[in-house]
Backbone bond lengths (Angstrom), bond angles and torsions (degrees), N, CA, C in turn:
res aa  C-N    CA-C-N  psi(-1)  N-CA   C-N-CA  omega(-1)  CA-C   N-CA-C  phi
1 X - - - 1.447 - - 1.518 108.46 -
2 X 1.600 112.49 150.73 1.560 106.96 168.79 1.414 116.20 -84.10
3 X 0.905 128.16 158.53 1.439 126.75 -169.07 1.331 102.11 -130.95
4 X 1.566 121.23 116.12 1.855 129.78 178.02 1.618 100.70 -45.20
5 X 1.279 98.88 149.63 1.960 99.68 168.66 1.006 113.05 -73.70
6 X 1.444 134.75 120.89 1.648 118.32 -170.56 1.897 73.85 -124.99
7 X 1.579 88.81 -176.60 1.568 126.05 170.66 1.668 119.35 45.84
8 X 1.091 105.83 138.30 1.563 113.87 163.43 1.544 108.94 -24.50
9 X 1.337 124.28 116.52 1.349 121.88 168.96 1.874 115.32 -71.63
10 X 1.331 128.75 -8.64 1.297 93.19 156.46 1.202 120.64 -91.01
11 X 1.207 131.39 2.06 1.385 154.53 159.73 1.680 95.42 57.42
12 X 1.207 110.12 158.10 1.501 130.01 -135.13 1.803 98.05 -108.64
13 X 1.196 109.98 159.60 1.527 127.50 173.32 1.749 107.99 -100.96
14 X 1.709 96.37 111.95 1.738 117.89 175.37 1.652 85.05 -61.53
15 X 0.836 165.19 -59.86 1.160 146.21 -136.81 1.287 120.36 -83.64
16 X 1.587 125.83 -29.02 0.957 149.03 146.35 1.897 126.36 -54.82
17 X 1.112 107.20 -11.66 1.383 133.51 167.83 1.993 111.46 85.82
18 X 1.329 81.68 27.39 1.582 89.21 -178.17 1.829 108.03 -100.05
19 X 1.566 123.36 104.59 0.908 131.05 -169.55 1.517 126.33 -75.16
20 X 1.578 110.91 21.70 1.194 103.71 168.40 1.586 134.49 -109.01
21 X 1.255 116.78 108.58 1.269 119.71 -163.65 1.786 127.16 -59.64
22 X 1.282 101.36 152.05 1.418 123.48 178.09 1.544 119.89 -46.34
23 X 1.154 115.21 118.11 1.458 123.28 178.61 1.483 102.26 -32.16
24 X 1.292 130.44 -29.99 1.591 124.91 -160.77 1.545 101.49 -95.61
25 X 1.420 107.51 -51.53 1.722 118.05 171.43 2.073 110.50 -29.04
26 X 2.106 94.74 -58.83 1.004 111.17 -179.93 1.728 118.07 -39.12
27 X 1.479 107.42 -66.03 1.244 131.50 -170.55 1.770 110.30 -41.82
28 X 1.627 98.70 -44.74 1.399 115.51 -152.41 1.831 100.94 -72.79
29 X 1.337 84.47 -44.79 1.464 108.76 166.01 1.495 129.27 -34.01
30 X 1.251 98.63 -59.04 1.729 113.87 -169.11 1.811 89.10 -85.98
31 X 0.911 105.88 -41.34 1.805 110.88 -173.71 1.782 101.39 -45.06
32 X 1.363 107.43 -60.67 1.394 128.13 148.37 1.807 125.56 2.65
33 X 1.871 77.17 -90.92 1.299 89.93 171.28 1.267 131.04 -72.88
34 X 1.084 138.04 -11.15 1.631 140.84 -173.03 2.015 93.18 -99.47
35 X 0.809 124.10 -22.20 1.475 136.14 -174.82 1.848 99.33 -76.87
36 X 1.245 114.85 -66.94 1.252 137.87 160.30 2.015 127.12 -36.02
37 X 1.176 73.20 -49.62 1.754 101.26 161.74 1.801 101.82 -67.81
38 X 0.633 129.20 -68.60 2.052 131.79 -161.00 2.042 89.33 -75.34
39 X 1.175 121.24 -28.40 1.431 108.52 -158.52 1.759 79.21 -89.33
40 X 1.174 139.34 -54.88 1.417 125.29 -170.03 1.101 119.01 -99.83
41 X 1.392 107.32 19.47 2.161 97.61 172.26 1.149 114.88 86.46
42 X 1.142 139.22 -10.83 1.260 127.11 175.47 1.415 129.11 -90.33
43 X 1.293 129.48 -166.21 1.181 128.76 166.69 1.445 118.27 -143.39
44 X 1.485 102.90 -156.93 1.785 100.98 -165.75 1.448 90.71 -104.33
45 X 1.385 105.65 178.63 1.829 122.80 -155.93 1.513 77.73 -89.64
46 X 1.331 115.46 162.22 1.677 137.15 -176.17 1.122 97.05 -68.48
47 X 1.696 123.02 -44.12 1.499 127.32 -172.71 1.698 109.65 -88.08
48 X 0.971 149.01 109.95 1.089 160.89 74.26 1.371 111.69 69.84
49 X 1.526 114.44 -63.59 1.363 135.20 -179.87 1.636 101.63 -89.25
50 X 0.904 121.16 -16.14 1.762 122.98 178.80 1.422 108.48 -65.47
51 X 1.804 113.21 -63.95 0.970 112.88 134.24 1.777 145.92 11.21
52 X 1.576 91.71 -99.82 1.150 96.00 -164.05 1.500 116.14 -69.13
53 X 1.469 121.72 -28.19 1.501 123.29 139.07 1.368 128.74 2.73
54 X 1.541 102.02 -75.41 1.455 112.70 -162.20 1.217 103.71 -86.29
55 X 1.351 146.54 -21.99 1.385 176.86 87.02 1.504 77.02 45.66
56 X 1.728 122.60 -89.39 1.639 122.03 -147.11 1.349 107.68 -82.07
57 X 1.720 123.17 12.38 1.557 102.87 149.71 0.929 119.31 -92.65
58 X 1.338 129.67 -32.79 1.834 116.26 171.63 1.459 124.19 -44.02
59 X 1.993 86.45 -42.40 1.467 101.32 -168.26 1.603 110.15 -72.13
60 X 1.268 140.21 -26.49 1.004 151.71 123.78 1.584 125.03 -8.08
61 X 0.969 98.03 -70.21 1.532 117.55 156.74 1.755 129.45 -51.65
62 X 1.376 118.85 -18.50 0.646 108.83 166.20 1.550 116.99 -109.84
63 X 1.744 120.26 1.21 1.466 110.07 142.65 1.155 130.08 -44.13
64 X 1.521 109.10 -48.22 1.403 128.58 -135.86 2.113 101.49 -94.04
65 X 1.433 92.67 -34.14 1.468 98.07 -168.25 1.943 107.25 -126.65
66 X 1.353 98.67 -10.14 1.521 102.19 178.67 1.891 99.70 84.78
67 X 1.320 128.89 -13.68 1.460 128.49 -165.45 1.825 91.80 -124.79
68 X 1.335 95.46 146.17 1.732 113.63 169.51 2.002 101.02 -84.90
69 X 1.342 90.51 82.89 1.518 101.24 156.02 2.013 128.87 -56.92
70 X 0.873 78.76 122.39 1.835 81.19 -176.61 1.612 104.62 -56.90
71 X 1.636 123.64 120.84 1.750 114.80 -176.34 1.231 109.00 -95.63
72 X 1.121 109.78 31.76 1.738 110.67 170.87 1.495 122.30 -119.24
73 X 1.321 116.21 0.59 1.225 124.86 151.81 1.305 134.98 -86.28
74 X 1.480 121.53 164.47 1.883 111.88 172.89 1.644 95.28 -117.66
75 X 1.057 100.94 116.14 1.531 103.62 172.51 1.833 110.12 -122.26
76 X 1.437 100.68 115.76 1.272 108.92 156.01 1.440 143.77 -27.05
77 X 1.104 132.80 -41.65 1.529 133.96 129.46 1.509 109.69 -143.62
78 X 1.022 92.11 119.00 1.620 115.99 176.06 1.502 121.05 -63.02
79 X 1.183 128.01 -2.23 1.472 136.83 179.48 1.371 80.81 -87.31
80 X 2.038 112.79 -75.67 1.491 78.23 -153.58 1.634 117.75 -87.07
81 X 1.238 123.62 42.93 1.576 142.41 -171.68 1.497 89.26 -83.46
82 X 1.414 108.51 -52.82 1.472 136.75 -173.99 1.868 115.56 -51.37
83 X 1.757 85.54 -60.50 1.893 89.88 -174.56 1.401 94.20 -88.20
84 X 1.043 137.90 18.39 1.645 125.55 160.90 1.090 125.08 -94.68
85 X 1.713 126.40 -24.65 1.144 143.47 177.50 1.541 129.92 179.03
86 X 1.110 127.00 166.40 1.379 123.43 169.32 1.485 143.51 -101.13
87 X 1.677 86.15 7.56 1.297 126.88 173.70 1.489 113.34 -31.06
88 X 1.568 134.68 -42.80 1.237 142.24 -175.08 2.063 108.83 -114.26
89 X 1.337 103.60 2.07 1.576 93.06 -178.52 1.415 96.49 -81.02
90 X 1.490 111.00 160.28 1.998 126.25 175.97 0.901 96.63 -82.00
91 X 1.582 125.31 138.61 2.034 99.28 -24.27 1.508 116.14 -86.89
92 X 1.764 114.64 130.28 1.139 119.39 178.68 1.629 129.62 -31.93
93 X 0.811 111.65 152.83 2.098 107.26 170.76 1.826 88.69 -60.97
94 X 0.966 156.95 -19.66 1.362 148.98 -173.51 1.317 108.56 -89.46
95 X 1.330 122.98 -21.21 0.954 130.56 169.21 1.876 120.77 -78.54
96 X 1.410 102.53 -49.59 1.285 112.67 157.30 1.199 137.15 -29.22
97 X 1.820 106.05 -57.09 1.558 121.67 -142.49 2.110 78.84 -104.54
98 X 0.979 115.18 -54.86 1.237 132.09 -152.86 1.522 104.88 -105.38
99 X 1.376 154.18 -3.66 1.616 153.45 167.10 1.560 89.17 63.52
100 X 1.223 127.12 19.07 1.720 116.51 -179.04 1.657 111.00 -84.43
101 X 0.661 133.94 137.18 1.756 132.65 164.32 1.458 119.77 -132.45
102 X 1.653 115.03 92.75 1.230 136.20 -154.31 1.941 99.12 -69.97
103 X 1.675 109.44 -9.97 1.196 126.54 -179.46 1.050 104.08 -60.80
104 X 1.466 109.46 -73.64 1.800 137.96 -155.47 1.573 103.42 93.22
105 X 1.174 96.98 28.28 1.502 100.64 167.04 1.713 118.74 -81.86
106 X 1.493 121.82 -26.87 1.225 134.59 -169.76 1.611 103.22 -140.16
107 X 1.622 121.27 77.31 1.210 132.92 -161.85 1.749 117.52 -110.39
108 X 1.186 140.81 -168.96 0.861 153.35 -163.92 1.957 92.28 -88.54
109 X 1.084 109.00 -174.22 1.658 118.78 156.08 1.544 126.01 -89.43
110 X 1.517 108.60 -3.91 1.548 120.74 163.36 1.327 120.93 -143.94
111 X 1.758 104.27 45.33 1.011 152.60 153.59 1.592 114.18 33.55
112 X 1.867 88.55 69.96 1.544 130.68 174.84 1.646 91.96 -103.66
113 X 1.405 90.30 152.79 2.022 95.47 158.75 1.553 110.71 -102.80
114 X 1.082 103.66 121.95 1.897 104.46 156.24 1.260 126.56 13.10
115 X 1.158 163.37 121.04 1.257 130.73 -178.25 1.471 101.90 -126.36
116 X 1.458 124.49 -40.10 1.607 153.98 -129.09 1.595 79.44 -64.01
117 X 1.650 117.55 -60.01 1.561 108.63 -152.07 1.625 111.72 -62.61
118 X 1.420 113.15 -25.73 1.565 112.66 -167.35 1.420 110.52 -41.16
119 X 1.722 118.40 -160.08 1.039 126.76 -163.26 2.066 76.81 -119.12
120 X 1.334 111.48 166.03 1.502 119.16 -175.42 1.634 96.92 -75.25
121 X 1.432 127.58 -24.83 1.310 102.25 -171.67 1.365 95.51 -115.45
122 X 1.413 137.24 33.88 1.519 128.52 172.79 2.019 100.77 -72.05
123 X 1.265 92.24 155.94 1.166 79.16 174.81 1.715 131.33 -101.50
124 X 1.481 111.36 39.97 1.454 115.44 164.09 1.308 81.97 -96.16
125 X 1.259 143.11 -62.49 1.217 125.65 -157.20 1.606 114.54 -54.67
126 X 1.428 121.25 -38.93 1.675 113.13 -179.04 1.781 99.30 -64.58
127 X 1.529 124.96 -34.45 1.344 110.75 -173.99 1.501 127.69 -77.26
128 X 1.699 108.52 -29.31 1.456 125.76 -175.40 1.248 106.38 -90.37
129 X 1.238 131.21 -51.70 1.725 162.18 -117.95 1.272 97.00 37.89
130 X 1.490 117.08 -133.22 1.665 121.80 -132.47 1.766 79.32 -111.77
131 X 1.338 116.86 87.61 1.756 117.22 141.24 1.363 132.06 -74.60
132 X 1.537 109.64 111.64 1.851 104.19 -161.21 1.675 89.36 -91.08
133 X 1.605 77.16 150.96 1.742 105.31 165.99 1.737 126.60 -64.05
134 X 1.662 93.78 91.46 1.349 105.12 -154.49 1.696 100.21 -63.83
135 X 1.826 125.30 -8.80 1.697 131.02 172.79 1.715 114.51 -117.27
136 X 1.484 133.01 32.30 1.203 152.59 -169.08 1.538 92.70 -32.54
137 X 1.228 145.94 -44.83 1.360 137.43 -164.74 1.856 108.25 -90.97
138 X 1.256 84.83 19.86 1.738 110.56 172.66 1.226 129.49 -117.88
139 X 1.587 136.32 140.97 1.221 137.99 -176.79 1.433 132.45 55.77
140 X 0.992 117.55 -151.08 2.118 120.31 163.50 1.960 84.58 63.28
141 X 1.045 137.08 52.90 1.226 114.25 158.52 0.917 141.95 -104.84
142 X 1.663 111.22 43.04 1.754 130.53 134.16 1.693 102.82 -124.81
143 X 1.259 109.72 59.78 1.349 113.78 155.29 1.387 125.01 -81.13
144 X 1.259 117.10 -6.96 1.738 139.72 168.30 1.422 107.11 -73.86
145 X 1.689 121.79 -10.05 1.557 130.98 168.45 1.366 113.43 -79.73
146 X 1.452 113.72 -14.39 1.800 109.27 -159.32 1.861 98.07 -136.62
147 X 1.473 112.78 -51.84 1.215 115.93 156.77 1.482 144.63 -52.92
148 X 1.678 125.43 133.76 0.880 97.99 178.17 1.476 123.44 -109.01
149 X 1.332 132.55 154.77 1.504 149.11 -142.43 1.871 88.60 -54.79
């Protein structure tokens, strides 16, 4: 995928509380995601910039914490968000169990999220309704967490 030019090119120090990540963080990131993308079927958001958005909090995240933090959550402290589980690193266990990506980081081809696997009252399903998995012999690989045998 092409990726828009975003951020200050000397790009900023997480430690200093400046959230813009490292050309290498960046790279590792998108390398990531387009990798992630072909193993579960999906694709990138129609927009470009939708994308590349959600792109520099993980990537961010992985200055800051060494792990691709999910940037669509608010977590109270994220260290121990981190040593408790992996529940929210890219790609989320929701992403796993369910092909959902509350991001739009891992979307449809007209850059919907998944919806079909959720539960009826999750709430992508009340916002999207039922978007089927247009690559089903793709991704969900802890769908053995929610499914049964």
């Amino acid at each position: 995928m092409n990726y828009p030019a975003t951020g200050d090119p000397a790009n900023g120090d997480p430690a200093n509380g400046d959230r813009t990540p490292s050309d290498q963080a960046l790279a590792r990131m998108r390398k990531y995601v387009d990798k992630y993308r072909e193993k579960s079927g999906t694709s990138a958001h129609t927009d470009a910039y939708v994308t590349e958005g959600v792109v520099m909090g993980p990537a961010a995240h992985i200055d800051e914490f060494g792990r691709p933090l999910c940037p669509c959550n608010f977590y109270a402290d994220k260290t121990a968000e981190l040593a408790a589980s992996r529940r929210w690193v890219c790609a989320c266990d929701e992403m796993k169990r369910f092909k959902y990506c509350h991001c739009l980081l891992f979307v449809t081809a007209v850059g919907l999220p998944v919806t079909e696997y959720l539960p009826d009252d999750h709430e992508g399903r009340q916002i999207y309704g039922v978007v089927t998995d247009p690559t089903p012999d793709k991704g969900r690989e802890a769908r053995h967490q929610v499914d049964p045998d």
